[in-house]
Every structure is written in structure tokens, then in C-alpha cells.
N, C-alpha and C positions, 0 to 999 in steps of 0.2 A: 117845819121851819127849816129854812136852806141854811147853808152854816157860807155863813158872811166873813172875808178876808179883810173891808176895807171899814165895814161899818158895827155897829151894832144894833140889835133889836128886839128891844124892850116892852113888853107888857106889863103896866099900873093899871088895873081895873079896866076903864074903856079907854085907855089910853095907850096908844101907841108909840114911844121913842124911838125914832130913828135918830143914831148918834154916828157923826162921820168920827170914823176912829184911823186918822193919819195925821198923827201929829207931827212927823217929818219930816212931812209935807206940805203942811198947813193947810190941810181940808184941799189942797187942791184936788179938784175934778178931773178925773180921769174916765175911759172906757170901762174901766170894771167897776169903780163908785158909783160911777151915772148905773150900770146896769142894778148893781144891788140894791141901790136905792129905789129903785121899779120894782124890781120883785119885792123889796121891803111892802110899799104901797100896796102891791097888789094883794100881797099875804094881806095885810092891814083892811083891803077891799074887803075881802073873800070872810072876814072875820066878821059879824054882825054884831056883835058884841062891844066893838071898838068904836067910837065917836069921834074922837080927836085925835091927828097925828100932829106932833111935834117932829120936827127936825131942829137937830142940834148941832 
């Protein structure tokens, strides 16, 4: 797991949370949130284990 600056990345059983973690900026979207949020996904892909992702 890549260690995330903007977000966080949570495993609950098959469940995957993606949590935007910039509250001083109000979740806005940025270049490196948009990127980490892809890799989040992609880990999340790559994981067969995992059913559901939530973003929060």
C-alpha cells in the first residue's frame, strides 16, 4: 500500500474506503488527490478480496 498525503485507505473485510482527507480545503480536487485516488482504485482492483469501494 503507497502511503497517501491527501487521502486515506481503508480496509473493512471486502470493503474498500477511500476517504479524501483535506479538510482545508474542502475535499477540493487537486493533481495529486485525483492521482491517489487512481492508485487507491487500482490497489482496490488488484485486491480480489475487495467488493465494494466507497469513496468518502
Amino acid at each position: 500500500m503507497s502511503d497517501y498525503t491527501k487521502i486515506l485507505y481503508k480496509l473493512d473485510g471486502v470493503i474498500a474506503h477511500i476517504i479524501l482527507n483535506r479538510p482545508e480545503k474542502r475535499n477540493a480536487l487537486d493533481d495529486t488527490i485525483v492521482a491517489e485516488i487512481k492508485l487507491a482504485l487500482k490497489a482496490a482492483n488488484e485486491n480480489r478480496d475487495i467488493q465494494v469501494v466507497v469513496i468518502e
